[in-house]
C-alpha positions as CSV (number, residue, x, y, z in Angstrom):
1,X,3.2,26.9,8.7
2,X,6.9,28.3,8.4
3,X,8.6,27.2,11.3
4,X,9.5,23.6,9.7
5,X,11.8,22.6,12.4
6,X,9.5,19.9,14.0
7,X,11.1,17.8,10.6
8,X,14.3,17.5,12.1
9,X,12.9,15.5,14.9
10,X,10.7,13.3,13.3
11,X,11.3,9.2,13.5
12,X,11.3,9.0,9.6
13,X,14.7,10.8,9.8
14,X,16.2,7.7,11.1
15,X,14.8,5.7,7.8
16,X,15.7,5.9,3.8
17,X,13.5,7.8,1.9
18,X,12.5,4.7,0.3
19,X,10.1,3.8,3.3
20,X,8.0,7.3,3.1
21,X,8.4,7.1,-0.6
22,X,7.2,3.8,-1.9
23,X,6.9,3.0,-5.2
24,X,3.1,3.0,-6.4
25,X,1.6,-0.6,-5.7
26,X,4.2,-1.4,-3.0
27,X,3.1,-1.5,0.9
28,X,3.4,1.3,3.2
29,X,2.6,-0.1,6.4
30,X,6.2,0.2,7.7
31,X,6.5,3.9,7.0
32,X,2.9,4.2,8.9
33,X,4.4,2.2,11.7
34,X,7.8,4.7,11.9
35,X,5.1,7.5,11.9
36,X,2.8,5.9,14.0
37,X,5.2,6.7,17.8
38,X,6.5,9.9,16.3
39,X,6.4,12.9,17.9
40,X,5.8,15.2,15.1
41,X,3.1,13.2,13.8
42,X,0.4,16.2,14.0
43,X,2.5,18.7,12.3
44,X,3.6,16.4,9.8
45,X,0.1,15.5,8.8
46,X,-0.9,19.5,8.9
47,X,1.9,20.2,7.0
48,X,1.0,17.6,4.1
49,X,-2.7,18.9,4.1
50,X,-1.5,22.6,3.8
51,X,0.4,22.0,1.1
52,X,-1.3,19.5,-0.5
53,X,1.7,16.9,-0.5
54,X,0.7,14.2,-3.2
55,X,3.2,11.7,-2.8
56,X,4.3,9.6,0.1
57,X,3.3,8.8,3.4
58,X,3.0,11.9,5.6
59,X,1.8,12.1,9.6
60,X,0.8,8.2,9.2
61,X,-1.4,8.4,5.8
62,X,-1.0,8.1,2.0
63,X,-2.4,10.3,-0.4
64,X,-5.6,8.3,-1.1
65,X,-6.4,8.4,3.2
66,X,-5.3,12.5,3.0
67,X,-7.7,13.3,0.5
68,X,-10.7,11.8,2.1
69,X,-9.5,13.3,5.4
70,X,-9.5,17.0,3.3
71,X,-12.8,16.4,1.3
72,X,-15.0,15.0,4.7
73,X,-13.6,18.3,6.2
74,X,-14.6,20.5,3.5
Protein backbone atom coordinates (compact mmCIF):
# COMPACT_ATOMS: atom_id res chain seq x y z
CA UNK A 1 0.00 0.00 0.00
CA UNK A 2 1.66 3.45 -1.08
CA UNK A 3 -1.06 5.75 -1.48
CA UNK A 4 -1.24 6.68 2.38
CA UNK A 5 -3.64 9.49 2.07
CA UNK A 6 -6.65 7.68 3.67
CA UNK A 7 -4.42 8.88 7.09
CA UNK A 8 -5.28 12.32 6.67
CA UNK A 9 -8.88 11.54 7.07
CA UNK A 10 -8.91 9.29 9.82
CA UNK A 11 -10.94 10.30 13.32
CA UNK A 12 -7.65 9.71 15.36
CA UNK A 13 -6.29 12.83 13.67
CA UNK A 14 -8.59 14.78 15.79
CA UNK A 15 -6.94 13.06 19.17
CA UNK A 16 -3.19 13.27 20.80
CA UNK A 17 -1.10 10.71 20.00
CA UNK A 18 -1.29 9.69 23.52
CA UNK A 19 -4.80 7.89 22.92
CA UNK A 20 -3.38 5.50 19.93
CA UNK A 21 -0.19 5.30 21.80
CA UNK A 22 -0.81 4.21 25.33
CA UNK A 23 1.66 3.47 27.67
CA UNK A 24 1.95 -0.46 28.22
CA UNK A 25 -0.58 -1.51 31.05
CA UNK A 26 -2.82 1.59 30.48
CA UNK A 27 -6.46 1.14 28.71
CA UNK A 28 -7.03 1.48 25.14
CA UNK A 29 -10.67 1.34 24.86
CA UNK A 30 -11.01 5.06 24.02
CA UNK A 31 -8.61 4.95 21.08
CA UNK A 32 -10.75 1.71 19.94
CA UNK A 33 -13.83 3.75 20.40
CA UNK A 34 -12.25 6.93 18.00
CA UNK A 35 -11.44 4.10 15.61
CA UNK A 36 -14.42 2.31 15.94
CA UNK A 37 -16.87 5.17 13.51
CA UNK A 38 -13.85 5.92 11.34
CA UNK A 39 -13.87 5.81 7.93
CA UNK A 40 -10.54 4.60 7.29
CA UNK A 41 -10.72 1.91 9.64
CA UNK A 42 -10.02 -1.02 6.90
CA UNK A 43 -7.07 0.63 5.55
CA UNK A 44 -5.74 1.53 8.76
CA UNK A 45 -5.96 -2.04 9.98
CA UNK A 46 -4.35 -3.31 6.42
CA UNK A 47 -1.80 -1.02 6.69
CA UNK A 48 -0.71 -2.13 10.38
CA UNK A 49 -0.81 -5.86 9.23
CA UNK A 50 1.46 -5.03 6.11
CA UNK A 51 3.79 -3.57 7.95
CA UNK A 52 3.77 -5.21 10.89
CA UNK A 53 3.09 -2.07 13.22
CA UNK A 54 3.99 -3.21 16.82
CA UNK A 55 2.97 -0.48 18.85
CA UNK A 56 -0.39 1.22 19.25
CA UNK A 57 -3.83 0.87 18.47
CA UNK A 58 -4.30 0.63 14.69
CA UNK A 59 -7.91 0.03 12.57
CA UNK A 60 -9.53 -0.62 16.26
CA UNK A 61 -6.92 -3.39 17.71
CA UNK A 62 -3.71 -3.57 19.71
CA UNK A 63 -0.78 -5.48 18.90
CA UNK A 64 -1.78 -8.57 21.03
CA UNK A 65 -5.56 -8.67 18.89
CA UNK A 66 -3.31 -8.02 15.40
CA UNK A 67 -1.12 -10.86 15.84
CA UNK A 68 -3.81 -13.42 16.43
CA UNK A 69 -5.72 -11.84 13.53
CA UNK A 70 -2.25 -12.47 11.30
CA UNK A 71 -1.30 -15.96 12.73
CA UNK A 72 -5.33 -17.52 12.36
CA UNK A 73 -4.83 -16.17 8.78
CA UNK A 74 -1.64 -17.74 8.09
Amino acid sequence: MTDLSWMDRGRCTETGDDLHFPEKGHPTKGAKLVCHGCEVRQECLEYALENQEKFGIWGGLSERERRRLRRSAA
